[in-house]
C-alpha positions as CSV (number, residue, x, y, z in Angstrom):
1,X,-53.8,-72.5,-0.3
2,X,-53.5,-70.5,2.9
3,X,-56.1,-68.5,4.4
4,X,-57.4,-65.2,2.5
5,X,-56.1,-62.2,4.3
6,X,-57.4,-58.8,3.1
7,X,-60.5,-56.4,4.0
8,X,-63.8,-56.9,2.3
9,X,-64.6,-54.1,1.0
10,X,-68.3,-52.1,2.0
11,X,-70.3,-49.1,0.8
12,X,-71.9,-48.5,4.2
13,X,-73.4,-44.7,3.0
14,X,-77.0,-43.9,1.6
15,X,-78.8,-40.7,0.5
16,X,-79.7,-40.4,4.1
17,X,-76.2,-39.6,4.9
18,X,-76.2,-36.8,3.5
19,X,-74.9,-33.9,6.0
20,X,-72.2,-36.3,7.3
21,X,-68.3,-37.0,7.1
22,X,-67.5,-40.0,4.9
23,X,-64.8,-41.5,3.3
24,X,-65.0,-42.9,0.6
25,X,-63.0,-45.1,-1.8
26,X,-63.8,-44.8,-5.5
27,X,-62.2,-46.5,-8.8
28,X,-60.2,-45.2,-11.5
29,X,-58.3,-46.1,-14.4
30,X,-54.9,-46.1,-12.6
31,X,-56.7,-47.8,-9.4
32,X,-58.5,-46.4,-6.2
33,X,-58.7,-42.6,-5.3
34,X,-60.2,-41.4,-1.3
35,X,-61.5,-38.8,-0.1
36,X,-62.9,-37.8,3.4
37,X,-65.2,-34.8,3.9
38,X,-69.0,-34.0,3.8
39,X,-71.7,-35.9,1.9
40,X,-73.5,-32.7,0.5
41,X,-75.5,-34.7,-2.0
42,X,-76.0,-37.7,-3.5
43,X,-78.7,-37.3,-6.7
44,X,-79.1,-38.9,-9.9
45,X,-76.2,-41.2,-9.5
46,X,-73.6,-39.2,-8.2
47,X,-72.1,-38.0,-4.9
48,X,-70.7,-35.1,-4.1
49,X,-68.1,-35.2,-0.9
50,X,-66.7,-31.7,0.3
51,X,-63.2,-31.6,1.3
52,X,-62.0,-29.7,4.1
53,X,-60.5,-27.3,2.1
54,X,-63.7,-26.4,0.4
55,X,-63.5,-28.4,-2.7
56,X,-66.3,-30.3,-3.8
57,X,-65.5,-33.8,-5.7
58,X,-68.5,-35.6,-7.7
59,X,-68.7,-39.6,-7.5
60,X,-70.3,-41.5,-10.0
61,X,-72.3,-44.5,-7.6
62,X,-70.8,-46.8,-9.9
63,X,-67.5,-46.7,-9.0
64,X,-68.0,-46.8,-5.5
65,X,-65.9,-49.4,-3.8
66,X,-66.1,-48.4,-0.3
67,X,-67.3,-45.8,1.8
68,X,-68.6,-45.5,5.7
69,X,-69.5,-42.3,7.8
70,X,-66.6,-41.1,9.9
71,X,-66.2,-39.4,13.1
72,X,-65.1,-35.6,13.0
73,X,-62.0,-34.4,12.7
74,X,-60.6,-33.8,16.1
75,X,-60.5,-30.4,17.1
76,X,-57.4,-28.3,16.2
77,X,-55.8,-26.9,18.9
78,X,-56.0,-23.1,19.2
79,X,-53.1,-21.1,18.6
80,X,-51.3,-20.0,21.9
């Protein structure tokens, strides 16, 4: 058997990141779902990420799979 090739995968976020840009990687029935955007809370078991368009999406913790804090998004440029 060769060697293993893949990414491991790490939930690198906590309750204290809340305020920051994540993404995160969660599982479903049909497999993994992401989304990026603002921890705004993270109580009783689930997470709550805004999107950039507004939307909020709740996250039970136990289908976390992976998620880190992010960078911002780089800045749009401004219409000329």
């Amino acid at each position: 058997m060769g060697p293993h090739l893949g990414a491991r995968l790490v939930v690198a976020v906590t309750p204290a990141d809340v305020g920051r840009r994540v993404t995160v990687r969660r599982s479903v029935p049909e497999g993994f779902r992401d989304v990026v955007g603002v921890l705004e809370s993270w109580s009783d078991g689930v997470l709550a990420v805004r999107k950039r368009d507004g939307t909020v999406v709740e996250i039970a913790e136990e289908t976390l799979a992976a998620a880190k804090v992010v960078p911002p998004p780089p800045a749009r440029p401004s219409p000329a």
